[in-house]
Kinemage of the C-alpha trace (Angstrom):
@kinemage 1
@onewidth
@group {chain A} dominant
@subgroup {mainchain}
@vectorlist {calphas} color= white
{ca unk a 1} P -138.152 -68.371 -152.899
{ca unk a 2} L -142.078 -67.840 -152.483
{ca unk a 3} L -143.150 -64.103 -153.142
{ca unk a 4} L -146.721 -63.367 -152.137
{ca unk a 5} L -148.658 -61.069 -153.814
{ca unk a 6} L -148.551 -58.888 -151.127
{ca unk a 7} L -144.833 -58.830 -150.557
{ca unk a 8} L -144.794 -57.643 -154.234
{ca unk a 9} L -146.898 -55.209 -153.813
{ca unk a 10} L -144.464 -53.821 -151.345
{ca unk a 11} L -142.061 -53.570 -152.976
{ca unk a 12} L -143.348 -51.976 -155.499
{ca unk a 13} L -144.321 -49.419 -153.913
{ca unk a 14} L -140.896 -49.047 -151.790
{ca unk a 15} L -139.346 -48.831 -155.110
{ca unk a 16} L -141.324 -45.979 -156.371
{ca unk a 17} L -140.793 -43.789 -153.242
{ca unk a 18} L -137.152 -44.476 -153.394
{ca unk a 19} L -137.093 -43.130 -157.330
{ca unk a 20} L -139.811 -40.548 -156.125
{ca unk a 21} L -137.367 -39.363 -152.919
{ca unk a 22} L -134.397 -39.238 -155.614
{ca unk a 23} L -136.370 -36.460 -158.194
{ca unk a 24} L -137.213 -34.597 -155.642
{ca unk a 25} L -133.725 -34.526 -153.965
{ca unk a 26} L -132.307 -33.643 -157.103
{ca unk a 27} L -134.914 -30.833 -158.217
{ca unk a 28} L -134.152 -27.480 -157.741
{ca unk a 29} L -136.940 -25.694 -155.200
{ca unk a 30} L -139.214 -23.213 -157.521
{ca unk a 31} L -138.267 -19.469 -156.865
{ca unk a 32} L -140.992 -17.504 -155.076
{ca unk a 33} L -142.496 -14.427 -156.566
{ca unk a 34} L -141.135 -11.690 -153.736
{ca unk a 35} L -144.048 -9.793 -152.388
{ca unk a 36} L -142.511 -6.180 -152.040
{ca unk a 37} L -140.015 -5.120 -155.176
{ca unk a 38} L -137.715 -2.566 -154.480
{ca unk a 39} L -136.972 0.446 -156.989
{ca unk a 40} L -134.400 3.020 -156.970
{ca unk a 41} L -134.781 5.241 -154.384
{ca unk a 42} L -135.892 8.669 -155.567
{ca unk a 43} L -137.202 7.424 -158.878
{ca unk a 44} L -140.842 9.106 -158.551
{ca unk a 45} L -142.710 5.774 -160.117
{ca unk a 46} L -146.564 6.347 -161.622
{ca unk a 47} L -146.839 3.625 -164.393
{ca unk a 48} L -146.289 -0.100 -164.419
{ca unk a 49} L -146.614 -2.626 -167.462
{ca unk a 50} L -146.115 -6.472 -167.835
{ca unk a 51} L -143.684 -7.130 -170.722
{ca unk a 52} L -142.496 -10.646 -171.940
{ca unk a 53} L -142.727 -13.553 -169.298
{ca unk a 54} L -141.671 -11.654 -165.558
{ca unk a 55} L -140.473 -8.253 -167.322
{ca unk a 56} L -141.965 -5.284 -166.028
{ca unk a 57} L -141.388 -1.812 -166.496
{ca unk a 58} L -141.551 1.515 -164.924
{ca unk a 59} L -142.258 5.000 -165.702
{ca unk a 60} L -140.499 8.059 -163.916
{ca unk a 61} L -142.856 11.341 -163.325
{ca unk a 62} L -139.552 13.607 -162.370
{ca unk a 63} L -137.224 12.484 -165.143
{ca unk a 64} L -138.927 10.320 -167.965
{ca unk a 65} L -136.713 7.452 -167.472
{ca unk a 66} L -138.070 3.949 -167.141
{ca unk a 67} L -136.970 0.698 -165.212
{ca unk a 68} L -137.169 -2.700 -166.087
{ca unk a 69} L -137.125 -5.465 -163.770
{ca unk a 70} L -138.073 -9.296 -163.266
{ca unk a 71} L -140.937 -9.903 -161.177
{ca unk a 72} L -139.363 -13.036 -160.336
{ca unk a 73} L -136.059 -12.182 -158.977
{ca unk a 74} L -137.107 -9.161 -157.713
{ca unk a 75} L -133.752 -7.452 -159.929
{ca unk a 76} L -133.543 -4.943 -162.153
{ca unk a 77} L -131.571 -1.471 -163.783
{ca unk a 78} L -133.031 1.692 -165.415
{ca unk a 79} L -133.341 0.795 -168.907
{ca unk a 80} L -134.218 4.272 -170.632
{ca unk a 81} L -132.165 6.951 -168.974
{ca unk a 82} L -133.449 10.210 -167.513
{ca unk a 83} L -134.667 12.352 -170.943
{ca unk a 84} L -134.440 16.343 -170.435
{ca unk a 85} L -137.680 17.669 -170.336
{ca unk a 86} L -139.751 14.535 -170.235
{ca unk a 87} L -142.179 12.577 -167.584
{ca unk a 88} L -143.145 9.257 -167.723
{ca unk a 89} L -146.771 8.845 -166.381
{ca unk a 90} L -148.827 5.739 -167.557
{ca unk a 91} L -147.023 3.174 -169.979
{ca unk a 92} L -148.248 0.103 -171.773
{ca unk a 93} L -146.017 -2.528 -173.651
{ca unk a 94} L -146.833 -3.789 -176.869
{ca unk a 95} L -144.893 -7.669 -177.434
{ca unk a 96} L -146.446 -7.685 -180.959
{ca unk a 97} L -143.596 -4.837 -182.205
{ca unk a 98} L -141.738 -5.248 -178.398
{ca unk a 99} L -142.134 -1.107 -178.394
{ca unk a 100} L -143.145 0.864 -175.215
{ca unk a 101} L -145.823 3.759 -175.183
{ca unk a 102} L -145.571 6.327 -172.377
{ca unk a 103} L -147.732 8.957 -171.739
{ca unk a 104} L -146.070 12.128 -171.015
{ca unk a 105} L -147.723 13.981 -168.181
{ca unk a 106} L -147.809 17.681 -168.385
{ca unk a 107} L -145.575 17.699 -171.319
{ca unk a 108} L -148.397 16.972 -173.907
{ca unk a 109} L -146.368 14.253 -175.261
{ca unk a 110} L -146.595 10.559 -176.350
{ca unk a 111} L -143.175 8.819 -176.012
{ca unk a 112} L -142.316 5.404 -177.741
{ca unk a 113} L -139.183 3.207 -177.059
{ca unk a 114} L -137.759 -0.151 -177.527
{ca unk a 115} L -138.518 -2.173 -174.974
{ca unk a 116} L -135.028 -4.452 -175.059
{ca unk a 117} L -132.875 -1.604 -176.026
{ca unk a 118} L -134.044 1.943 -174.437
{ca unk a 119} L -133.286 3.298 -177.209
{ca unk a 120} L -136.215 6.243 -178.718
{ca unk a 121} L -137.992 5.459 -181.306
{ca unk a 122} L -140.916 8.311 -181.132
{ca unk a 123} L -141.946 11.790 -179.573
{ca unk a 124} L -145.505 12.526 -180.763
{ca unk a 125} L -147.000 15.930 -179.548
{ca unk a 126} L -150.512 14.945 -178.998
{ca unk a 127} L -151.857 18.510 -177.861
{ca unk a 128} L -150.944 21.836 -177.306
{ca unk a 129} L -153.162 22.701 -174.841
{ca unk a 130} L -152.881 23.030 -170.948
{ca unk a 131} L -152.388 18.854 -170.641
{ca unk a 132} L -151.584 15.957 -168.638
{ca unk a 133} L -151.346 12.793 -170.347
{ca unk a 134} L -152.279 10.366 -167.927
{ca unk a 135} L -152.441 6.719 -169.268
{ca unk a 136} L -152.451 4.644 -172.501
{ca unk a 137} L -153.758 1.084 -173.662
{ca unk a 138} L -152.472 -0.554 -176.943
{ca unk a 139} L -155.593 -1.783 -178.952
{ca unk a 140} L -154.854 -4.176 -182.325
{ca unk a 141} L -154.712 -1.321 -184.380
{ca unk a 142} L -153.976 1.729 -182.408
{ca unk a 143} L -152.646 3.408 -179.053
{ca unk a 144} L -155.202 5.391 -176.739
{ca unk a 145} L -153.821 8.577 -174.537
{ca unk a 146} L -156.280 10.080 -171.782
{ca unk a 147} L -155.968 13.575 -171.011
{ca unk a 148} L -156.654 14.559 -167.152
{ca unk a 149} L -156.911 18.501 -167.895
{ca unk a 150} L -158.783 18.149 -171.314
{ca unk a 151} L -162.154 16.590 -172.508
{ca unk a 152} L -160.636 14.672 -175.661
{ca unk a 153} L -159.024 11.387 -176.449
{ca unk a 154} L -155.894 10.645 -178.510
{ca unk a 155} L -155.540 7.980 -180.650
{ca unk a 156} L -152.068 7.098 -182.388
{ca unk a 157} L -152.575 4.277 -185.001
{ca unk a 158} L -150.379 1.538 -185.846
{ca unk a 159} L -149.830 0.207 -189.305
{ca unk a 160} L -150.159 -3.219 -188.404
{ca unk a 161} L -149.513 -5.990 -186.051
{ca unk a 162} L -146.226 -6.330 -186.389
{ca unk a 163} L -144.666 -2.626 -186.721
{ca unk a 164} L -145.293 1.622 -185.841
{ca unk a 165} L -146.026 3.178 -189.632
{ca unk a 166} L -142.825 6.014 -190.179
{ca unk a 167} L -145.184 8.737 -189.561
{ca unk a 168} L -148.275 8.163 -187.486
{ca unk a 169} L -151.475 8.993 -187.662
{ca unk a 170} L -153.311 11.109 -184.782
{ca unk a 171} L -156.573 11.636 -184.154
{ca unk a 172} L -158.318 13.653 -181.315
{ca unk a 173} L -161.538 12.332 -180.337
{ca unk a 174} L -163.864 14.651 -178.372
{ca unk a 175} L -165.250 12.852 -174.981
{ca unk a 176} L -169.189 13.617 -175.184
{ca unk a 177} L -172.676 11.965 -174.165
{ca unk a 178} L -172.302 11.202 -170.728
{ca unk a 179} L -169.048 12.308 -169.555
{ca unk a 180} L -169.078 14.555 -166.933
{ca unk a 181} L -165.579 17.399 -166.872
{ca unk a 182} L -164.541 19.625 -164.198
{ca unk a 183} L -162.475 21.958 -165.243
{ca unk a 184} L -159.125 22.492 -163.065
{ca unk a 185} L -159.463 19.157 -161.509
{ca unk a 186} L -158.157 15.580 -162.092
{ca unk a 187} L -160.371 13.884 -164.844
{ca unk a 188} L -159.916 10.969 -167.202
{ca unk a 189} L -157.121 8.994 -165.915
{ca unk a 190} L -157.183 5.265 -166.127
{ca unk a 191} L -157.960 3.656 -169.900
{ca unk a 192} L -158.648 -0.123 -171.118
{ca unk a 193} L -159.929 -1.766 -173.774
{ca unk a 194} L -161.443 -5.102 -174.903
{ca unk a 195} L -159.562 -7.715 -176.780
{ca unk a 196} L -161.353 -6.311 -180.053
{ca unk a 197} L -160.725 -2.601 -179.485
{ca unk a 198} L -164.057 -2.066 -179.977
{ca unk a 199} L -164.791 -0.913 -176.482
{ca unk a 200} L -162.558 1.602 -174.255
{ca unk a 201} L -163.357 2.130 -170.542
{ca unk a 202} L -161.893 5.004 -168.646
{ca unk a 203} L -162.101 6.094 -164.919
{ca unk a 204} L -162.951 9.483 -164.011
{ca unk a 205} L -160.927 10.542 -160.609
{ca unk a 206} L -162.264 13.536 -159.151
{ca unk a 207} L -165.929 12.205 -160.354
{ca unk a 208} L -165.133 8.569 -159.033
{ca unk a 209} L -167.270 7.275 -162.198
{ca unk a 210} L -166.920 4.531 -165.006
{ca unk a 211} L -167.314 5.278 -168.376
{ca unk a 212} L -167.394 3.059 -171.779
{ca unk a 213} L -166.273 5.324 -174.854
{ca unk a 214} L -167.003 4.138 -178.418
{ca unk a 215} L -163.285 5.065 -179.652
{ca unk a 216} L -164.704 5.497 -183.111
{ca unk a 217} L -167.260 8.733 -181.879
{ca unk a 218} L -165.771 9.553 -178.408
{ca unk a 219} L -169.636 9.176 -176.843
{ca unk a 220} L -168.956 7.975 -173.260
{ca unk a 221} L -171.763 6.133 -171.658
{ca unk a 222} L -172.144 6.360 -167.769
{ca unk a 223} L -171.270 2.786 -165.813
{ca unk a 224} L -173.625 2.518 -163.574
{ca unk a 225} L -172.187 1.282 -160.159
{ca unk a 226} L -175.968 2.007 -158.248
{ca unk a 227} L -174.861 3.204 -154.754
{ca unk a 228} L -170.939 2.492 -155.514
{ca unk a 229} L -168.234 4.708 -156.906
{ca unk a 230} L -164.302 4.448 -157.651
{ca unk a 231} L -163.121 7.973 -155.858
{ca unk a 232} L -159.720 8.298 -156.352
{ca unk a 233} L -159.362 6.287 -159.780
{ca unk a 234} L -156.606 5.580 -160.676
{ca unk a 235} L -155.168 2.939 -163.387
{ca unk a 236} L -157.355 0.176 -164.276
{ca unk a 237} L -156.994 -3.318 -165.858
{ca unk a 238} L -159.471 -4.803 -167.575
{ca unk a 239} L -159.636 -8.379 -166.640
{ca unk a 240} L -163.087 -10.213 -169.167
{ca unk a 241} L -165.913 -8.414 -167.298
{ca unk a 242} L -163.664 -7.937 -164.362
{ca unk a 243} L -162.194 -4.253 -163.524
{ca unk a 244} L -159.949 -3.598 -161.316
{ca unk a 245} L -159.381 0.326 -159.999
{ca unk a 246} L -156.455 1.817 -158.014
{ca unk a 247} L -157.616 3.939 -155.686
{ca unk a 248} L -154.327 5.763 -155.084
{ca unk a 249} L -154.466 7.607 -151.851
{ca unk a 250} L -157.472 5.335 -150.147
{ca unk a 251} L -154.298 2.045 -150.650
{ca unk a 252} L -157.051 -0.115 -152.439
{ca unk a 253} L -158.151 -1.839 -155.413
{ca unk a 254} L -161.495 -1.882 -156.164
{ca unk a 255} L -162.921 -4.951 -158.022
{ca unk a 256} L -165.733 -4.484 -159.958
{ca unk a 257} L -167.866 -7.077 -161.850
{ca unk a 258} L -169.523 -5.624 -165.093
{ca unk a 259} L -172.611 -6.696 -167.476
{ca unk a 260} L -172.036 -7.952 -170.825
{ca unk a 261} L -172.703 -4.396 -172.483
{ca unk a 262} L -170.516 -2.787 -169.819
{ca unk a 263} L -173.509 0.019 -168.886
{ca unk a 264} L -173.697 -1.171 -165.422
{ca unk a 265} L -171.238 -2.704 -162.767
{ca unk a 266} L -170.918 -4.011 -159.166
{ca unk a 267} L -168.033 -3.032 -156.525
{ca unk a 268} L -167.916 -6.859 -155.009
{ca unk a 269} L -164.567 -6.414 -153.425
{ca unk a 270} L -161.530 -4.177 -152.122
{ca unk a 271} L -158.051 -5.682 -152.506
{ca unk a 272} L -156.014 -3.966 -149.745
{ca unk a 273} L -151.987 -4.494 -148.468
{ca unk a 274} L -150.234 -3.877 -145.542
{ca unk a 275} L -147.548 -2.641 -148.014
{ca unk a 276} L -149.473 -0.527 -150.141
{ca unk a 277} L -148.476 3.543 -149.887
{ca unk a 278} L -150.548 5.510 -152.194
{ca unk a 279} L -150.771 3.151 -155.202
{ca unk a 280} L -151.760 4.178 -158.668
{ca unk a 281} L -151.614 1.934 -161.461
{ca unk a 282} L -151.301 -1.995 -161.900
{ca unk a 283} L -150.391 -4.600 -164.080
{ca unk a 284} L -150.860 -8.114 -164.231
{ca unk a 285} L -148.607 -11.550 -163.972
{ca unk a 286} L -150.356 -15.112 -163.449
{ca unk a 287} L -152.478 -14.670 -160.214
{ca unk a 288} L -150.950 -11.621 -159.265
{ca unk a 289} L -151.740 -8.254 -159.336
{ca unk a 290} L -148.503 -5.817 -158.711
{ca unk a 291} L -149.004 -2.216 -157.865
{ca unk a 292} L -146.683 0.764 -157.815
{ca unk a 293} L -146.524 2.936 -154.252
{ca unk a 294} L -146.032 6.545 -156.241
{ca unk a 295} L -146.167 7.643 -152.532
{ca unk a 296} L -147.960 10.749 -152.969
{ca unk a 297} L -148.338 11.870 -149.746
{ca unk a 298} L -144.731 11.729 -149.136
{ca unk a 299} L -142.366 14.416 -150.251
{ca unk a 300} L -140.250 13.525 -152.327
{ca unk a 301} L -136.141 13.391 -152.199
{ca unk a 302} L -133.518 11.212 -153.351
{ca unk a 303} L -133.444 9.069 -150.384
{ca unk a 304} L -136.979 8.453 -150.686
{ca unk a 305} L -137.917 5.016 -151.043
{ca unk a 306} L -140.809 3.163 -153.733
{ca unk a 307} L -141.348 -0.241 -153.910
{ca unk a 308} L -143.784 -2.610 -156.450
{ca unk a 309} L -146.500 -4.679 -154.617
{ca unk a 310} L -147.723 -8.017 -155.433
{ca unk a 311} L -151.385 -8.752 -154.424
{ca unk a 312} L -153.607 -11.930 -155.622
{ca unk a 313} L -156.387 -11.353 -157.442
């Protein structure tokens, strides 16, 4: 029999739609990232961290305990249980030593755990003064603790990349040059870093100001934002020159662009959600931002309801 070119052609291409139409029948659909996570109701949530691939974790203000979920399946279970006389505020995980940092609210308190297990592995009493540690970033070298009530800075350093040293070493750094504290009011809260460590930024909330702290002298220099300002600044993640700020009780993020030497900065955007109620601090997966509703502006009871958000960026 005569086959034309064109008749081959064809069939070519009838064969590869039939093997094309057999992968895809036998491929399992990808899972969608759910938009709205669900948390135990009455859990109080502040903090949020990315851990390994869809992990995330949560912090507790009421009882210290933390969740872990999957930010794929939307599933979780409390992974460190409710600790007696502890809060969990702002946390950061660390996948170089898999360890958790928490900062402890009005307890004065850093709190380290194993992020697979639970189980403790540190309670470091950063200050004895009237405190609330607020947040905490995990530099190469060393873990950085903001202070709402206080002008100072606590850094906890880390032997290594690979493991916490038996015994610590803490260091209070002074906040000075530009920064601006009121007393009796909400102050430092947010804190970031760059890849080196080199430079820390931290958002002011009652001020609704940007600052860049050398973590080696604790001089804060002003961002300068011209007309713009972050009111309400909450946790912040530090994206290249890219900021992000929660401003919790507005329900937005505010995106601001920064200059190379991070003195100056641009609000270009607001990220905003339907299903945001009173957010305060992020964390990052892919193209997805996911924010915690603390739902301050609710009372709070066991029935009470808080959910994780998932916004692109």
């Amino acid at each position: 029999m005569f086959v034309t070119r064109t008749s081959w052609r064809r069939s070519i291409i009838v064969l590869l739609l039939l093997m094309f139409g057999i992968m895809t029948i036998g491929a399992a659909p990808a899972q969608a990232f759910p938009d709205v996570i669900a948390l135990p109701n009455g859990f109080r949530p502040e903090g949020i961290a990315s851990g390994n691939d869809t992990t995330f974790y949560v912090g507790s203000i009421s009882t210290g305990s933390v969740y872990r979920g999957d930010l794929q399946t939307g599933e979780g279970a409390v992974l460190v249980p409710a600790q007696a006389g502890r809060s969990s505020i702002g946390l950061k995980y660390d996948s170089r030593t898999g360890l958790l940092f928490v900062a402890g609210g009005m307890t004065g308190y850093a709190y380290i755990y194993d992020g697979q297990t639970g189980a403790n592995v540190a309670a470091i009493q950063l200050t004895t003064l009237p405190s609330f540690i607020n947040d905490v970033v995990v530099t190469k070298d060393a873990a950085y603790f903001t202070n709402s009530f206080q002008s100072e800075l606590y850094r906890v350093s880390l032997a290594g990349l690979d493991e916490l040293p038996p015994a610590p070493t803490l260091v209070t750094i002074p906040l000075s040059g530009d920064y601006q504290f009121t007393p009796g009011a909400f102050n430092a809260n947010g804190i970031d870093a760059t890849p080196n460590g080199k430079t820390l930024v931290i958002v002011n909330s009652t001020e609704g100001a940007l600052y860049k702290v050398d973590p080696a002298t604790g001089i804060a220099t002003r961002i300068d934002l011209g007309t713009g300002s972050v009111p309400n600044g909450d946790g912040i993640l530090l994206q290249g020159k890219t900021l992000y700020v929660v401003q919790n009780v507005l329900n937005q993020i505010a995106v601001v662009e920064l200059d190379p030497d991070f003195t100056a900065g641009t609000i270009v955007d607001t990220i905003t959600s339907p299903s945001f109620r009173v957010p305060t601090t992020i964390a990052k997966f892919g193209d997805a931002l996911y924010a915690v509703n603390a739902r301050f502006d609710t009372p709070p009871t066991p029935d009470t309801e808080y959910e994780v958000v998932r916004v692109t960026r």
